[in-house]
GUKOLMAR-833589 format. One line per 2 residues: number of its first residue (from 0); their letters; for each residue y negated, z negated, x of C-alpha. Coordinates in Angstrom, 1 decimal. Layout:
NUM) A) Y/Z/X; ... $
END
This chain:
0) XX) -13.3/-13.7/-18.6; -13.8/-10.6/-20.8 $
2) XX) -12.7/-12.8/-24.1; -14.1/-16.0/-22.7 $
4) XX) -10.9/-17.7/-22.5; -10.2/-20.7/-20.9 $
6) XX) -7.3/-20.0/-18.3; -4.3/-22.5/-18.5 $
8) XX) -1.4/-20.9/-16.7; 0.9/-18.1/-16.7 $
10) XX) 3.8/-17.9/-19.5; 6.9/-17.9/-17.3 $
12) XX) 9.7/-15.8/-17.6; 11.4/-16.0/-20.3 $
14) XX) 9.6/-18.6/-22.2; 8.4/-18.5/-25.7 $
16) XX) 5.3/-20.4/-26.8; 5.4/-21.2/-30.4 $
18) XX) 2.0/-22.0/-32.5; 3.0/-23.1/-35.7 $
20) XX) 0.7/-23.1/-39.1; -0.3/-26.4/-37.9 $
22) XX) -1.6/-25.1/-34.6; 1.1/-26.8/-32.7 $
24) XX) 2.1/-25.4/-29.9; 5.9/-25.6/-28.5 $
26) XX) 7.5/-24.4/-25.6; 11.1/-22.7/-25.9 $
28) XX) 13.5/-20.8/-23.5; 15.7/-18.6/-25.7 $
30) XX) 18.0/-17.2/-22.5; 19.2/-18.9/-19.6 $
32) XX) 16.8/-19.8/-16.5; 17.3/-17.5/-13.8 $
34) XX) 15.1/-18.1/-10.4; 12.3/-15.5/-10.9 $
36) XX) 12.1/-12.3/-8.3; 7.9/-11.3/-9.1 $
38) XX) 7.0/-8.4/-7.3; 5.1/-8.2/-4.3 $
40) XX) 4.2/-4.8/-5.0; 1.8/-6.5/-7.6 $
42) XX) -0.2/-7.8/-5.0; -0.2/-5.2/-3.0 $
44) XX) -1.4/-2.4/-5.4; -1.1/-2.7/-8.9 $
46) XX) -3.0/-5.6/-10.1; -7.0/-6.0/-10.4 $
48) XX) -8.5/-7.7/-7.5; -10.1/-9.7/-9.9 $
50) XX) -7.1/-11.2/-11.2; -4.7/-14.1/-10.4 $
52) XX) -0.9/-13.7/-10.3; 2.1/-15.6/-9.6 $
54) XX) -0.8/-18.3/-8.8; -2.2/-16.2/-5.8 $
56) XX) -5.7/-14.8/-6.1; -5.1/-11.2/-5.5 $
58) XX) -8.4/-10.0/-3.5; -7.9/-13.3/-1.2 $
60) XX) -4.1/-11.8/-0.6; -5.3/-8.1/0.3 $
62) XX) -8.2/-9.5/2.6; -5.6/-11.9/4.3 $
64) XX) -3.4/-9.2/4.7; -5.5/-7.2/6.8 $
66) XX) -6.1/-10.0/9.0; -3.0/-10.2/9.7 $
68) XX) -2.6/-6.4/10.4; -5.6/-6.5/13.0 $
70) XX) -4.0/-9.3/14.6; -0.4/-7.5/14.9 $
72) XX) -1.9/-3.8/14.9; -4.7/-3.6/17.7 $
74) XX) -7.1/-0.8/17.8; -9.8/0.1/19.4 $
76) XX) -12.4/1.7/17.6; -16.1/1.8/15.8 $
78) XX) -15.5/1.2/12.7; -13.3/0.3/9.7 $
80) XX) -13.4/2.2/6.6; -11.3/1.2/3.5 $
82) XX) -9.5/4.0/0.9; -11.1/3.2/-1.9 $
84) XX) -10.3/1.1/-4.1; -7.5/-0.3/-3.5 $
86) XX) -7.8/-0.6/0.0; -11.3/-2.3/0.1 $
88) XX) -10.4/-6.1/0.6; -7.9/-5.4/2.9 $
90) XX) -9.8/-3.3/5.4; -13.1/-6.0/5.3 $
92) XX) -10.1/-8.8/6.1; -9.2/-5.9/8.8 $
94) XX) -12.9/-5.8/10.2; -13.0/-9.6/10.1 $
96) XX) -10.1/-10.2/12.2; -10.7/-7.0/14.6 $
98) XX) -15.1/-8.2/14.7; -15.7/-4.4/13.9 $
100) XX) -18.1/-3.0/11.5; -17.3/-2.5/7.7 $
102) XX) -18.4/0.9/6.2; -17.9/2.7/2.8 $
104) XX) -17.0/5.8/4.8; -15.0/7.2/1.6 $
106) XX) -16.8/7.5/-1.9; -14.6/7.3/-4.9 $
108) XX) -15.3/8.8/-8.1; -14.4/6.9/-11.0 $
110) XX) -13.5/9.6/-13.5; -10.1/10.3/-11.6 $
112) XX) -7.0/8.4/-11.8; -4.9/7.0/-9.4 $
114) XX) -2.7/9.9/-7.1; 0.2/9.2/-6.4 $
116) XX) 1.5/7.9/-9.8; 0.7/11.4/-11.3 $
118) XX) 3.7/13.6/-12.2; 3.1/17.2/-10.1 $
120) XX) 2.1/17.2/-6.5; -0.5/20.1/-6.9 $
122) XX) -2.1/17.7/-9.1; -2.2/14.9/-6.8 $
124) XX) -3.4/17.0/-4.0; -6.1/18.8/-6.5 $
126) XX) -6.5/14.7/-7.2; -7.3/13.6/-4.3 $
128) XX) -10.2/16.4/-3.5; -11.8/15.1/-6.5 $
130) XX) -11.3/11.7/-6.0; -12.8/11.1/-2.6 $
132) XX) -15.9/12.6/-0.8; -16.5/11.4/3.1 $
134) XX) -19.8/10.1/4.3; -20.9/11.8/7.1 $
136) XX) -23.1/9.9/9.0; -20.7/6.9/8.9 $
138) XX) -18.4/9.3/10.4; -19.7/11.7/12.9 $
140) XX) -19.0/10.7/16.4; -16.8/7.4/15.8 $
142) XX) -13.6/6.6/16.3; -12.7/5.2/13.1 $
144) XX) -9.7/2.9/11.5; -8.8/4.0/7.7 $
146) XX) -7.1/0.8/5.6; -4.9/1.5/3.1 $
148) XX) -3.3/-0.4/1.2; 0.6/1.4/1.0 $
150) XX) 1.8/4.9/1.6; 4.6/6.2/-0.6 $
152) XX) 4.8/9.9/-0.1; 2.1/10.6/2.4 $
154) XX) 0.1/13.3/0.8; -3.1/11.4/-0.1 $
156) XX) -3.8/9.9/3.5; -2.8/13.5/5.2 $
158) XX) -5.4/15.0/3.3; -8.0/12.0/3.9 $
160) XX) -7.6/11.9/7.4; -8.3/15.8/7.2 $
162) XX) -11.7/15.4/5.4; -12.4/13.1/7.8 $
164) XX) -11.8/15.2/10.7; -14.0/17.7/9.0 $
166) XX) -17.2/15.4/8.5; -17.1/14.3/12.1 $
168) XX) -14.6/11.6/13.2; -13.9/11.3/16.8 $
170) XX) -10.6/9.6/16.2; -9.1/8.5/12.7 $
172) XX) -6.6/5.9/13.4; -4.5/5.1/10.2 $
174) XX) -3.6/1.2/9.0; -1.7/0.2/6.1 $
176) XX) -1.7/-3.2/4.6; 1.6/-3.5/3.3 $
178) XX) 5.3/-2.7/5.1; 6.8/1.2/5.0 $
180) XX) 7.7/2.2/1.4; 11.2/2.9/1.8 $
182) XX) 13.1/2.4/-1.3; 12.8/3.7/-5.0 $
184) XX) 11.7/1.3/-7.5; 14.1/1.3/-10.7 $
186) XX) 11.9/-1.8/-12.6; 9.3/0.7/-13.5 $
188) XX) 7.2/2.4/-10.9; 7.2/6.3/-10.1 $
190) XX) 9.0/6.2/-6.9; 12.5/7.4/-8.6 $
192) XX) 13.6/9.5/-5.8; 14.3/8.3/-2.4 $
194) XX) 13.3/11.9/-1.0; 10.2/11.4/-2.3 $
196) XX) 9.1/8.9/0.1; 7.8/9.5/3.6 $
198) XX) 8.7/6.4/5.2; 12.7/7.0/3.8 $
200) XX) 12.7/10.0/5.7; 10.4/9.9/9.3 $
202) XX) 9.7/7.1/11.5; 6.2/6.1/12.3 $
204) XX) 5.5/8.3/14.7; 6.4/11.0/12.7 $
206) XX) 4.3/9.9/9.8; 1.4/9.7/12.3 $
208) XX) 2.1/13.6/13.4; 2.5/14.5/9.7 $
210) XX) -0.8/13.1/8.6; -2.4/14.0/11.8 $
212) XX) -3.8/10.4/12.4; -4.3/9.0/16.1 $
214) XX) -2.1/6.6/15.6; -0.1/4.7/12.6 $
216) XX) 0.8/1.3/11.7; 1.6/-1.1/9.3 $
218) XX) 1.3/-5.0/8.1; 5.0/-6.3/8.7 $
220) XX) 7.5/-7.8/6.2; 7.1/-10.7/7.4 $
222) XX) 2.8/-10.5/7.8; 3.0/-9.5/3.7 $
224) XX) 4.6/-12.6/3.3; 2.6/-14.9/5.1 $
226) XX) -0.7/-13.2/3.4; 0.7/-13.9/0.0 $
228) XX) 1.7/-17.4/1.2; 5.0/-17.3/0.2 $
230) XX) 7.2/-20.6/0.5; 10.0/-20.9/1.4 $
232) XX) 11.5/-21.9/-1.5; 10.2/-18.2/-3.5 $
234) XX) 12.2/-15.2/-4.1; 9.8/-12.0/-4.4 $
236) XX) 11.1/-9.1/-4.6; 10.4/-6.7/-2.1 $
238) XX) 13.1/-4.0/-2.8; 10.7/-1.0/-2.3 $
240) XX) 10.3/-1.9/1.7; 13.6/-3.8/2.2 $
242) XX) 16.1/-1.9/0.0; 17.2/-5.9/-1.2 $
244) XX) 17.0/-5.1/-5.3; 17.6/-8.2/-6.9 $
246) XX) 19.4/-6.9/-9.8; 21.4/-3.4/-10.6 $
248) XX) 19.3/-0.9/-11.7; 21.2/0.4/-14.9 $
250) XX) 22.2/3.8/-16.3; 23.4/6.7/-13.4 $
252) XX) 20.9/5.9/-11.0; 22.2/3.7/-7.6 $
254) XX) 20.2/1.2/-5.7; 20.7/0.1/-1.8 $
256) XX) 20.6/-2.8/-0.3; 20.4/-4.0/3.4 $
258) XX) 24.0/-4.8/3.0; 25.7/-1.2/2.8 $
260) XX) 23.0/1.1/4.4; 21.0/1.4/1.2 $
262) XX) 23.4/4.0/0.0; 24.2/1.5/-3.3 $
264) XX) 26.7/1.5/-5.7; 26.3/4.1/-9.1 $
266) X) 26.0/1.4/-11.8 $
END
């Protein structure tokens, strides 16, 4: 949109497009043809909502996925807030499927960066202050359901659901739109340490003491799936909440799979 290009389609794995002097244009596969493994993470998280991958409109996936989460996580409440911004088109699918009231209870400035990807955890604790200021009179008085889209170590919501606590929520009940974060990523996200991440080492219910939320619950494997319309015939890879990595990870490092524990082989 920003170039004013006409969009075609996406260049597949592995393929080279060749334009010649000519302006020809040729198609070539230099390696073999593999079934691709495109991460769901993608859609969960990291790409724009404006944006279109693996031919799946990204804001339509989030806001289906918290559909789905309000039909398999029930609640009752006042009012849905997202964590912005990220979280936004999953908790209006949430208020949809609930019939509860959408609010911008959290305002995010725009000048910080994204938490938990930075480096130090006083930074991303500093981060989050900065990042997020509650509304008040949104919150005073009402029990209220936070959507999120993921938790990895658990240090952003804990200290949401705090300042939310402080500006007047009744109850805070906590819903993430994507399975438990279990399992490192090796492909190129900063989860490289499986200590690092909350759902690896408590169980739901002691994620919901530890961030002090009401009560805690997620959008299930199989509920991601169905949001991104996955068929049956597609392979995403969903290592980071099943431990199923679809190739070794290289160098010292080990990855799990469902098959031996998620303890892995040192490859």
């Amino acid at each position: 949109d920003l170039i004013q290009a006409e969009f075609v389609r996406e260049i597949e794995p592995g393929e080279v497009l060749v334009i010649d002097k000519s302006r020809n244009l040729s198609q070539r596969f230099p390696f073999p043809r593999v079934q691709p493994r495109p991460c769901i993470f993608e859609l969960v998280y990291f790409s724009r909502p404006d944006s279109a991958v693996f031919g799946r409109g990204v804001y339509q996936t989030r806001k289906q996925g918290g559909r789905i989460l309000a039909r398999e996580s029930h609640v009752e409440a006042d009012v849905v807030i997202p964590v912005p911004d990220s979280g936004v088109p999953a908790a209006l699918g949430f208020a949809e499927g609930a019939g509860m009231p959408f609010e911008m209870g959290l305002i995010r400035s725009h000048y910080v960066g994204r938490t938990f990807i930075e480096p130090a955890q006083s930074i991303r604790h500093f981060g989050v202050k900065l990042k997020l200021s509650p509304v008040e009179h949104v919150l005073r008085g009402r029990r209220v359901v936070v959507v999120d889209d993921s938790i990895v170590r658990g240090t952003t919501c804990r200290k949401i659901i705090k300042m939310l606590r402080e500006a007047g929520a009744r109850e805070v009940h906590f819903r993430v739109a994507s399975p438990p974060t279990k399992w490192p990523c090796y492909y190129g996200i900063d989860t490289p340490e499986r200590d690092q991440l909350v759902a690896a080492r408590f169980d739901s219910d002691e994620i919901r003491d530890y961030i002090t939320a009401d009560s805690l619950d997620y959008l299930t494997l199989e509920g991601l799936r169905e949001a991104a319309n996955v068929l049956p015939q597609e392979r995403f890879c969903d290592a980071c909440f099943s431990g199923d990595y679809p190739i070794p990870c290289g160098g010292s490092r080990s990855c799990g799979s469902q098959g031996d524990g998620g303890k892995g082989e040192t490859v």
